[in-house]
Each structure stands twice: as C-alpha cells, then as structure tokens.
N, CA, C and O of each residue as an XYZ file, in Angstrom:
424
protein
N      93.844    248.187     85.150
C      94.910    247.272     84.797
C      95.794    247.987     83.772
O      95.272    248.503     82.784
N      97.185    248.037     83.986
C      98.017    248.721     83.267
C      99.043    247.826     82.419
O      99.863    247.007     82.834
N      98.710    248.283     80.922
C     100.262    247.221     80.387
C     101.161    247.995     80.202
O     101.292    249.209     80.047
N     102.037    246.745     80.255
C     103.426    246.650     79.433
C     103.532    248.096     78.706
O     102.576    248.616     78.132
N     104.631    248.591     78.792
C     105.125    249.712     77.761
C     105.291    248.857     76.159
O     104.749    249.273     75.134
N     105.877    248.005     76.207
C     106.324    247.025     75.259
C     104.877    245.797     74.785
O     105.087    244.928     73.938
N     103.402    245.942     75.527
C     102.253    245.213     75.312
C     101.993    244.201     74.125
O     101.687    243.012     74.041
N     102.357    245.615     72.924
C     102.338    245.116     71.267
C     102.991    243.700     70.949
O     102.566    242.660     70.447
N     104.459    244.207     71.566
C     105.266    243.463     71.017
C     105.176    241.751     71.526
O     105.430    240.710     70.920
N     104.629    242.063     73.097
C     104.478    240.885     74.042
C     103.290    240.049     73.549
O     103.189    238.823     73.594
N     102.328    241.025     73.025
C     100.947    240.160     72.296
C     101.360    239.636     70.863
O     101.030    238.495     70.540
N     101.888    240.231     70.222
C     102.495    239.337     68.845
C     103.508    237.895     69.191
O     103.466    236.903     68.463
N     104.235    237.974     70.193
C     104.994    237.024     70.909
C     103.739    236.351     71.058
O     103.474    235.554     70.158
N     102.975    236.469     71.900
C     102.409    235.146     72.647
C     101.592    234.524     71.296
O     101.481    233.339     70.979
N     100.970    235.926     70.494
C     100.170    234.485     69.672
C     100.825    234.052     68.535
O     100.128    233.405     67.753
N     102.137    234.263     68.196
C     102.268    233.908     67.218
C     103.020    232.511     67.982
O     103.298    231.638     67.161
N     103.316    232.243     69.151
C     103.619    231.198     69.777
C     102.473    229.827     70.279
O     102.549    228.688     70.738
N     101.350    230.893     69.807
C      99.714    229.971     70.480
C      99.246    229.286     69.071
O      98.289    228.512     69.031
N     100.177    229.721     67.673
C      99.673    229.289     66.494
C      99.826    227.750     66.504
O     100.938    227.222     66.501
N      98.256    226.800     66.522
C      98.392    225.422     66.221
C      98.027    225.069     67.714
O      97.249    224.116     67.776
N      98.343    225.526     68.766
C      97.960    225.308     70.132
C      96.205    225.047     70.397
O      95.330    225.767     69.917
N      96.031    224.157     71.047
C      94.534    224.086     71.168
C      94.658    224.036     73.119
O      95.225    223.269     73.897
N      93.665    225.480     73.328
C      93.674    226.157     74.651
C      91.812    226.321     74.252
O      91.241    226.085     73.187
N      91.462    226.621     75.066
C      90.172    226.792     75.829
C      89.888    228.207     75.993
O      90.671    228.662     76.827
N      88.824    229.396     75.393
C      89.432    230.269     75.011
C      89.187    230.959     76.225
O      88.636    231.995     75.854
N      89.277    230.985     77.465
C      88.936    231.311     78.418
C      90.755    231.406     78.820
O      91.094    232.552     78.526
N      91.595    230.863     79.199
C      92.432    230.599     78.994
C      93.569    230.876     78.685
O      94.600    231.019     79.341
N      93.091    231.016     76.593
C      93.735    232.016     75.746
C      93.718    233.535     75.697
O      94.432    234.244     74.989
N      92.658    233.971     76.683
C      92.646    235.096     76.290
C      92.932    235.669     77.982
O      92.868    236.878     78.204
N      93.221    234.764     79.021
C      93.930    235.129     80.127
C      95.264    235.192     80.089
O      95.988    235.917     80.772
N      95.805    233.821     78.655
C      97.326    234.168     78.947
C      97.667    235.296     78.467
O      98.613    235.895     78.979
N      96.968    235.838     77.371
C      96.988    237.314     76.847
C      97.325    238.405     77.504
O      98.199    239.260     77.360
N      96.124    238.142     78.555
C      95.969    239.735     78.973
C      97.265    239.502     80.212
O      97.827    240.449     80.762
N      97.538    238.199     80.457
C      98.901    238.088     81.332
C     100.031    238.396     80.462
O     101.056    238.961     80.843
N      99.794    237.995     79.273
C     101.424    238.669     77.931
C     101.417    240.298     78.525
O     102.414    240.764     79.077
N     100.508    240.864     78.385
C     100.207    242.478     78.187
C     100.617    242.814     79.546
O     101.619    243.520     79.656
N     100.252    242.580     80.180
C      99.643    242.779     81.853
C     101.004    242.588     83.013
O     101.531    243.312     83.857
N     101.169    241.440     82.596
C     101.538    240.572     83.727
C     101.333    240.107     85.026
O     102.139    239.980     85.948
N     100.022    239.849     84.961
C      98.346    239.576     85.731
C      97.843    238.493     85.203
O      97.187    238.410     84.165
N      98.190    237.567     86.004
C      97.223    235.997     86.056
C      95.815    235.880     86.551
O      95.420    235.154     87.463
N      95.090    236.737     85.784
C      93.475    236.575     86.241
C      93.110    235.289     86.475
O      92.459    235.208     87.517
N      93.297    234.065     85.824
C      93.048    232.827     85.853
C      93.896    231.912     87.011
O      93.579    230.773     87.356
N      94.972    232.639     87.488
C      95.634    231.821     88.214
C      94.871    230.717     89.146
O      95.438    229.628     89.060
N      93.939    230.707     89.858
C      93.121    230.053     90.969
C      92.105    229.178     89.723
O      91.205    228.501     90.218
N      92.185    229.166     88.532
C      91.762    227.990     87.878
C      92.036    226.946     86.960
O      91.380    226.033     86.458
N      93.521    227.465     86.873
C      94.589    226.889     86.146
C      94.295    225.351     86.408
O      94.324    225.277     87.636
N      94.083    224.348     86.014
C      94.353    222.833     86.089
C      93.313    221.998     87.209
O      93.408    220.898     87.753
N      92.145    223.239     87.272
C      90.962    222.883     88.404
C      89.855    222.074     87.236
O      89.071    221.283     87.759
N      89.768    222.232     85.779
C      88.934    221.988     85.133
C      89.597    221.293     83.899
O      90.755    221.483     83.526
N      88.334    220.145     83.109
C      89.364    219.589     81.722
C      88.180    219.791     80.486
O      88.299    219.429     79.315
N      87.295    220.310     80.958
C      86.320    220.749     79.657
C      85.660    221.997     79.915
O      85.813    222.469     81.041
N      84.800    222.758     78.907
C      83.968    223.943     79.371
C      83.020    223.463     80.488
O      82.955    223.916     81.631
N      82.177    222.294     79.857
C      81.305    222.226     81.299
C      82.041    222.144     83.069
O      81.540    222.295     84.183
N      83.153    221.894     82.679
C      84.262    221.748     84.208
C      84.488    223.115     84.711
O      84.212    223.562     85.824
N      85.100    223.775     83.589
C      85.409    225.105     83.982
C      83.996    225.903     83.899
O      84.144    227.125     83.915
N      82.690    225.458     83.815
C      81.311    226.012     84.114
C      81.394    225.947     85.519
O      81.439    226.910     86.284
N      81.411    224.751     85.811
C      81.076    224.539     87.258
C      82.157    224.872     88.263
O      81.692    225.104     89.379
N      83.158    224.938     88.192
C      84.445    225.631     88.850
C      83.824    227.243     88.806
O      83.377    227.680     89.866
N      83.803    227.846     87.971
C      83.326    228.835     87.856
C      82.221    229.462     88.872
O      82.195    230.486     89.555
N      81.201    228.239     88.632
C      79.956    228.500     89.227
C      80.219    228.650     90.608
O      79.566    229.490     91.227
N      81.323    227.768     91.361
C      81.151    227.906     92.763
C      82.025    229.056     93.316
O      82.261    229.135     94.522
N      82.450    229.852     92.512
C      82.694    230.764     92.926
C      81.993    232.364     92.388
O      82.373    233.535     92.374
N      80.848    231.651     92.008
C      79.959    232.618     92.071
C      79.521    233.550     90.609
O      78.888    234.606     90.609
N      79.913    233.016     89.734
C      80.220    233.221     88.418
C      78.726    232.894     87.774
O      77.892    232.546     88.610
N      78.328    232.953     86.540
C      77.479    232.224     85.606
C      78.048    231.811     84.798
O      77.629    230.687     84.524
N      78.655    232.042     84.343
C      80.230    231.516     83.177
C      81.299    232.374     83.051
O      81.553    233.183     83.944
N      82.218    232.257     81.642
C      83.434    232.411     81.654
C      83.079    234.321     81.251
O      83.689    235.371     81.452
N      82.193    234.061     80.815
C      81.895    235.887     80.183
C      81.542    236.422     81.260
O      82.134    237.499     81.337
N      80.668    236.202     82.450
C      80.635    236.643     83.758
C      81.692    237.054     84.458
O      81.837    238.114     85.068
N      82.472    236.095     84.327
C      83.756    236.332     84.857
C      84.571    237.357     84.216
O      85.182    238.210     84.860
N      84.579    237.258     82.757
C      85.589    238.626     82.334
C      84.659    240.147     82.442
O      85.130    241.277     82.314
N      83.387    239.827     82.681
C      82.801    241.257     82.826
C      82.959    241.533     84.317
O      82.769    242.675     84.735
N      83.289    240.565     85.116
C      83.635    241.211     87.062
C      85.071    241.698     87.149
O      85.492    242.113     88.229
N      86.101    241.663     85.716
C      87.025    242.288     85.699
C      87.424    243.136     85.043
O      87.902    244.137     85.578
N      87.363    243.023     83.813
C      87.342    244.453     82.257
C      86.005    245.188     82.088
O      85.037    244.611     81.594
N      85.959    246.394     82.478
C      84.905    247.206     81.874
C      84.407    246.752     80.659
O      84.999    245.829     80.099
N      83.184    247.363     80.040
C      82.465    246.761     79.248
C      82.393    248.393     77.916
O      81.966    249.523     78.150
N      82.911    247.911     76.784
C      82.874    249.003     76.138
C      82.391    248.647     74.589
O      82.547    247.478     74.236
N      81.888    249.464     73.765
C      81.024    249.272     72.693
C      81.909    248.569     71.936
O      83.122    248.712     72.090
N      81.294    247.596     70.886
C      82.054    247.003     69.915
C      83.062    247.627     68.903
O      84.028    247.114     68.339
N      82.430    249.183     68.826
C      82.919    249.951     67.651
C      84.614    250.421     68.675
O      85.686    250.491     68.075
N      84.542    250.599     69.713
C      86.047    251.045     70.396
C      86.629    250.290     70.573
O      87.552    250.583     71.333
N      86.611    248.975     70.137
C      87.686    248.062     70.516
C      88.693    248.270     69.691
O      88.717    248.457     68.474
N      89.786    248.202     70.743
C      91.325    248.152     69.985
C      92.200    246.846     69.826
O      91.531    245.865     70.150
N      93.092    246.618     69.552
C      94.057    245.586     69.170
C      94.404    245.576     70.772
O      94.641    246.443     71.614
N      94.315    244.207     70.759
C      94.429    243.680     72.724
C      93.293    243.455     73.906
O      93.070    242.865     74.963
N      92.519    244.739     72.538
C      91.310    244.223     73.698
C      90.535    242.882     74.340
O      90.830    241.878     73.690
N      89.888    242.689     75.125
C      89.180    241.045     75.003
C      87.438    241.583     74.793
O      86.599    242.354     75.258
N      87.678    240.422     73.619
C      86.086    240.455     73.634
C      85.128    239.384     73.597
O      85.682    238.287     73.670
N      83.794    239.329     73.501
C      83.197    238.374     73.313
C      82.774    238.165     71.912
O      82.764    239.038     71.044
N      82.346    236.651     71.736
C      81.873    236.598     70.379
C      80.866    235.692     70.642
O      81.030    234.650     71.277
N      79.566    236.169     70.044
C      78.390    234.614     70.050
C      78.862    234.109     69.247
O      79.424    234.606     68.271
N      78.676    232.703     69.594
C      78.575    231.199     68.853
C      77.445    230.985     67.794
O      76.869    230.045     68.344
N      77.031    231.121     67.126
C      76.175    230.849     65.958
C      75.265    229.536     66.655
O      76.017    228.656     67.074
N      74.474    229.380     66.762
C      73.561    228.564     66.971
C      73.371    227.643     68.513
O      72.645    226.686     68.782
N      74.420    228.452     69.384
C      74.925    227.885     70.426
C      74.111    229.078     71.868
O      73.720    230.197     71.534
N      74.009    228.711     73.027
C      73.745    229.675     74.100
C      74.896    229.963     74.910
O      74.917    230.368     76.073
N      76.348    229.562     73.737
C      77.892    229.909     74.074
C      78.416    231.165     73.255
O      78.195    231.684     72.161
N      79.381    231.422     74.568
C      79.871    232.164     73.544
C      81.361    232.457     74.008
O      81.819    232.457     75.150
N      82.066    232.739     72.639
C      83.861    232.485     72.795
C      84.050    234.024     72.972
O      83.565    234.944     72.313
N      85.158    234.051     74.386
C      86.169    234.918     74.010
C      87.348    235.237     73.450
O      88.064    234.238     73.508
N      88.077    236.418     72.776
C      88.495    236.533     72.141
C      89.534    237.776     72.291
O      89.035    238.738     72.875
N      90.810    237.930     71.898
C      91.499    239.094     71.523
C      91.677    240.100     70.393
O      92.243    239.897     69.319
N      91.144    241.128     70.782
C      91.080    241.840     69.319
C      92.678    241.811     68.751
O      93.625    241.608     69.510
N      92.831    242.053     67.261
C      94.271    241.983     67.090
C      94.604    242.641     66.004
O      95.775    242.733     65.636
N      93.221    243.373     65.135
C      93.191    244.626     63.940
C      92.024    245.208     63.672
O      91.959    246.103     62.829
C-alpha cells in the first residue's frame, strides 16, 4: 500500500478534524489509512454495524476473529520499536480481552 506524497500533511488534516469526534477505533484508524492511502479498507463495513459486538459479528462472517484480525490480513506486522508516525497499531486494553487500534503520530 502506497501513500500520498503529501501523507503527513493529509494525516494532520484528518485528525485534527477527528478532535472531539467519537468513531469506533476500527474505523478511525481506516479513515486514516484512507487520509494517507486513499484506500477504503473498511468500505464493505461502513454502516453494517452500531456497536463493537456488531462489528464482531459482521466481522466474524466474513471470516475474521475481530477487528485486529482483520488489520493483520492487511498491514504486515512489525516490532513495536519501528513504528513510525502513521503507522497503525494495536494497543491492549488494561483489564479487558480487547484491544484498541490506533495511529502512531510521534
């Protein structure tokens, strides 16, 4: 997947436009990599689901285990220490068997 020459500038746009927005971070971090990209990974689940457990099971029938399943059948998987600004990553949830994704951003 190749970005934007201009990526930086398109990822400071989108989140400083997502500030106060409450998105689903599955979501947030598709419209992202669509700021960068201009690649709707999520397109085919856009408005199929209205909670995580929805977008679990949407997920599921297409063969998924969850939303982190899903971003590992598309972004390579690389050590915590190489992540750059844009990257997507995961984060465990503290006390949860969830866990949020996320955009690196420094």
């Amino acid at each position: 997947m190749t970005r934007f020459d201009d990526w930086q500038t398109r990822l400071t746009v989108f989140l400083s436009r997502q500030r106060g927005e409450r998105t689903d971070c599955a979501l947030f971090v598709a419209d992202a990599v669509q700021a960068m990209t201009g690649f709707d990974h999520a397109a085919g689940l856009r408005g199929k689901y209205r909670s995580h457990r929805g977008g679990v099971r949407v997920l599921r029938k297409q063969g998924f285990r969850d939303h982190v399943e899903f971003v590992e059948s598309i972004l390579p998987e690389i050590h915590p220490s190489l992540a750059q600004p844009g990257d997507v990553v995961v984060v465990p949830v503290e006390g949860e068997k969830l866990a949020a994704l996320g955009i690196v951003q420094g």
